[in-house]
C-alpha positions in Angstrom: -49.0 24.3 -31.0 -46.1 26.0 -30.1 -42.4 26.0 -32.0 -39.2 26.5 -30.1 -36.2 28.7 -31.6 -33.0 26.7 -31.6 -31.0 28.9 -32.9 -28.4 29.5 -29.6 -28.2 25.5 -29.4 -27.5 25.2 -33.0 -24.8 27.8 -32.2 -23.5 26.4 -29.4 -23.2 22.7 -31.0 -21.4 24.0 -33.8 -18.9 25.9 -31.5 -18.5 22.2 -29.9 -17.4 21.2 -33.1 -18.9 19.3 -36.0 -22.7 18.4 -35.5 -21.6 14.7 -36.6 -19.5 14.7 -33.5 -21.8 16.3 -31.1 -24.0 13.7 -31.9 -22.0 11.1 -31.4 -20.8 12.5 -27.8 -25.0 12.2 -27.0 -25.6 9.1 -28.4 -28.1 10.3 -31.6 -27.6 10.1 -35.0 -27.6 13.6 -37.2 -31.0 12.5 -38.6 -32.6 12.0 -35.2 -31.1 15.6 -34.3 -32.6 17.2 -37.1 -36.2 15.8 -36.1 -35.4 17.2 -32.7 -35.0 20.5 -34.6 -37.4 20.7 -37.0 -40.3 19.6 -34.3 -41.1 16.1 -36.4 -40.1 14.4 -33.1 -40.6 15.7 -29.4 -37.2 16.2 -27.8 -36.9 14.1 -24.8 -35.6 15.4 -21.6 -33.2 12.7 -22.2 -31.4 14.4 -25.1 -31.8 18.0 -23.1 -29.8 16.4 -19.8 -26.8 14.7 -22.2 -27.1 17.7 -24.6 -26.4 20.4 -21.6 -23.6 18.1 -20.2 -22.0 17.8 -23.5 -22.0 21.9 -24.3 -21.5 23.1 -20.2 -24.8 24.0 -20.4 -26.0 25.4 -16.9 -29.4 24.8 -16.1 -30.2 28.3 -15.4 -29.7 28.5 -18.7 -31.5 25.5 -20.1 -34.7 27.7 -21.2 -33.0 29.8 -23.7 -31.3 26.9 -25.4 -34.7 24.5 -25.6 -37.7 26.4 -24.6 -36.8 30.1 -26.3 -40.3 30.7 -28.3 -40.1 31.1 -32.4 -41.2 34.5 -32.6 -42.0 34.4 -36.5 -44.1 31.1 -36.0 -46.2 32.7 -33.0 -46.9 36.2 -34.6 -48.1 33.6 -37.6 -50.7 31.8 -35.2 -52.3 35.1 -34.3 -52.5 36.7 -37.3 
């Protein structure tokens, strides 16, 4: 299993504003984003297409926002 570092989107959704509205603008509730976050429910591509029009996310630059590995969680698995 593998966990993703959302760090740079939680970043950039709070530079967007308030996480309530950023929500709102893609159509999820704050609940269902924090799922997303946390890994308690996959995050569909969906939610990464909306999210990345929302934010002016290019899509060169989609795998640093959504697929950037958790360092801390892999060195974990292989120790």
């Amino acid at each position: 299993m593998s966990k993703f570092d959302y760090g740079s989107l939680l970043w950039k959704i709070d530079q967007y504003g308030t996480r309530t509205n950023f929500c709102k603008a893609v159509g999820i509730t704050p609940v269902t984003l924090r799922k997303y976050i946390t890994g308690a429910t996959p995050m569909p591509s969906t939610f990464i297409t909306k999210t990345c029009e929302v934010l002016s996310i290019p899509k060169e630059e989609i795998g640093a926002y959504f697929f950037k590995p958790d360092v801390d969680f892999c060195q974990q698995e292989t120790s």
